[in-house]
N, C-alpha and C positions, 0 to 999 in steps of 0.2 A: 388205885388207892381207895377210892370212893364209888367207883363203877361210871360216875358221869361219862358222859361224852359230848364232843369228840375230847381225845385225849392222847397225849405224845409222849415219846420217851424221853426222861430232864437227866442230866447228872449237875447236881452243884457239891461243890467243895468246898471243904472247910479247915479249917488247921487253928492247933493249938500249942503253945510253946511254953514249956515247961523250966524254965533254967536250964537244965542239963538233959533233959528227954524233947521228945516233940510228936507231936498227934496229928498225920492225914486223916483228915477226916471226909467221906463220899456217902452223898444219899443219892441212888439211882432206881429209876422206874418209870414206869407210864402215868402220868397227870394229867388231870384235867388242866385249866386253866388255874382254879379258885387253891387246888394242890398245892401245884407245881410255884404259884406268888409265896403260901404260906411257907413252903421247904426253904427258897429263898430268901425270903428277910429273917427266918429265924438263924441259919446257917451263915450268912453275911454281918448278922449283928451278933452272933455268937464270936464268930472271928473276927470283927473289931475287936472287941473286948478282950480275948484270951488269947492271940493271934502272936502277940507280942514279945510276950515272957520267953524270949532266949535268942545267944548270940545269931544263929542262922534264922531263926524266926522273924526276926527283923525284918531280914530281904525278901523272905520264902512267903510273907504277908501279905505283903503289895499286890504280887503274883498271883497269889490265890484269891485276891479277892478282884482283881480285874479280869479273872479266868470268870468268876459268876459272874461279873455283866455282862459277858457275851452266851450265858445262861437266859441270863434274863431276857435279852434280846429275840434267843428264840420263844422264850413263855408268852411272851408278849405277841407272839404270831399264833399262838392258840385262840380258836374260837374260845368265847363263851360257854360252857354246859348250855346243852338244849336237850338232852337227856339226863332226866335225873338218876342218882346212883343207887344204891341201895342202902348206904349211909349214909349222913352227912359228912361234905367235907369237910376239907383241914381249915382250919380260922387264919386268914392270914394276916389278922391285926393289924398297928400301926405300919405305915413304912420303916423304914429302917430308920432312918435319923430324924423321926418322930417317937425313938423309942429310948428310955434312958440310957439301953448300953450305946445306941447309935451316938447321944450325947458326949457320951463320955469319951469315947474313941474320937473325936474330934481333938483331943489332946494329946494322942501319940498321932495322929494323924497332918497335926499343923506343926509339931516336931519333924518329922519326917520333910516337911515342905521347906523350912527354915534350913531342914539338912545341906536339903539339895540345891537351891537359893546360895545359900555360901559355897558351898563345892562350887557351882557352875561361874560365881563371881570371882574366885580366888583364881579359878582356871584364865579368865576373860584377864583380871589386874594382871597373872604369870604372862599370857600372850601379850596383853600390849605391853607391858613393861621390860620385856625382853630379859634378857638372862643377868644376872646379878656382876657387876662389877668385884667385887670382892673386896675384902681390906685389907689384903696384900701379906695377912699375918701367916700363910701355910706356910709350911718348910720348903715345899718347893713349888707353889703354887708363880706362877709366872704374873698374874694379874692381867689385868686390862687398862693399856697402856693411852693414858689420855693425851701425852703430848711427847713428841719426834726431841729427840736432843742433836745436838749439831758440835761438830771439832771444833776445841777451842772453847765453848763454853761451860758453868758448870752446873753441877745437879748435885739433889740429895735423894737421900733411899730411904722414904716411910715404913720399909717392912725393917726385917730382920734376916740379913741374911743365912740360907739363900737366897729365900725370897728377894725379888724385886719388885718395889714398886717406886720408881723415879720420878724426881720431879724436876725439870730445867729452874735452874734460881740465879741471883746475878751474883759473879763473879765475888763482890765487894759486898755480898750480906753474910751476916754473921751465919746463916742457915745453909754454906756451900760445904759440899764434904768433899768432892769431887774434881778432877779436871778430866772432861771429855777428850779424850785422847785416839784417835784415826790410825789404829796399826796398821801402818805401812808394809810390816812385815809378815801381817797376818795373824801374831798372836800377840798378845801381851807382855809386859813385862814382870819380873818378878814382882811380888806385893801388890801390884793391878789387879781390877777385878772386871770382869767380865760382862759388859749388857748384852741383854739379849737381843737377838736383831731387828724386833719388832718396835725398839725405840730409834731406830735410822728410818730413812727414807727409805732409801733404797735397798734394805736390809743388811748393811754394815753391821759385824758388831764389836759396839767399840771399846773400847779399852776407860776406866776407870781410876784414876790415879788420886788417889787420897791427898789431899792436901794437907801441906805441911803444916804443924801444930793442930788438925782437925782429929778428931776421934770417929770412927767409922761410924 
């Protein structure tokens, strides 16, 4: 670029996102050290700034601009020029977030962080809180049965049938629709309705007998 030496081969990368288009952007060559800084922070604070404008640009950002730190990395292994060149080099100004676009980017930047901060918390609240009980409103959703019913006593049905979702009550509250019924014969009788097995102990399923003057 400027003739100095010693001097290495850089690629940094850049990108720009357009709404509906988008710009790979590559400056590649042999640099000195004083270069190879300047191609950097101008290419890095370029793509803070314009990096952003589009659906895929978002993600494709991040990438590209953690791909120039490990640019950087190697610039930073460049000697110093101890030969001068035949021009002078490239200016490599402020750092980057000494420079107003690096400023400014600091704002899609701690969006981005906020992003991932709630993604990684919502994930953590889903694991420990385990999978959702349900309200027992689906057509046929079975629910998640919080308490065994037993022969002989009674229950009510918070969904809609088909749905079930029962709840053991005593016999004598105005809130019983049901009598827990033990088919003996295996199935139901007519106008009985059916629980699922996973309100028995043992997996019985029992039989449902509407009580007289109750409405389902």
């Amino acid at each position: 670029m400027c003739g100095a030496a010693p001097a290495a081969p850089v690629t940094v990368r850049g990108h720009q996102g357009m709404l509906v288009v988008m710009r790979f952007l590559r400056r590649q060559g042999v640099f000195c050290h004083t270069c190879a800084l300047a191609v950097f922070r101008d290419m890095q604070a370029d793509t803070l700034v314009m990096g952003w404008w589009g659906p895929l640009s978002v993600f494709i950002t991040p990438f590209t601009l953690l791909a120039n730190l490990s640019a950087l990395s190697g610039i930073r292994r460049i000697p110093a020029p101890v030969t001068p060149g035949w021009r002078p080099p490239l200016d490599p100004g402020r750092p980057v977030f000494r420079r107003p676009a690096g400023i400014l980017a600091l704002i899609p930047l701690a969006l981005l962080g906020l992003l991932v901060l709630a993604v990684t918390a919502l994930l953590v609240i889903g694991l420990v809180a385990g999978p959702s009980d349900g309200d027992g409103s689906g057509g046929a959703d079975t629910g998640s049965v919080g308490a065994t019913l037993d022969a002989g006593s009674c229950a009510r049905n918070d969904a809609s049938w088909p749905a079930q979702d029962l709840k053991p009550v005593d016999c004598g509250s105005p809130d019983a629709r049901y009598r827990v019924i033990d088919p003996k014969s295996g199935s139901c009788a007519s106008g009985d309705y059916a629980a699922y097995p996973q309100y028995s102990e043992d997996g019985t399923s029992f039989c449902l007998r509407p009580l007289k003057g109750q409405a389902p």
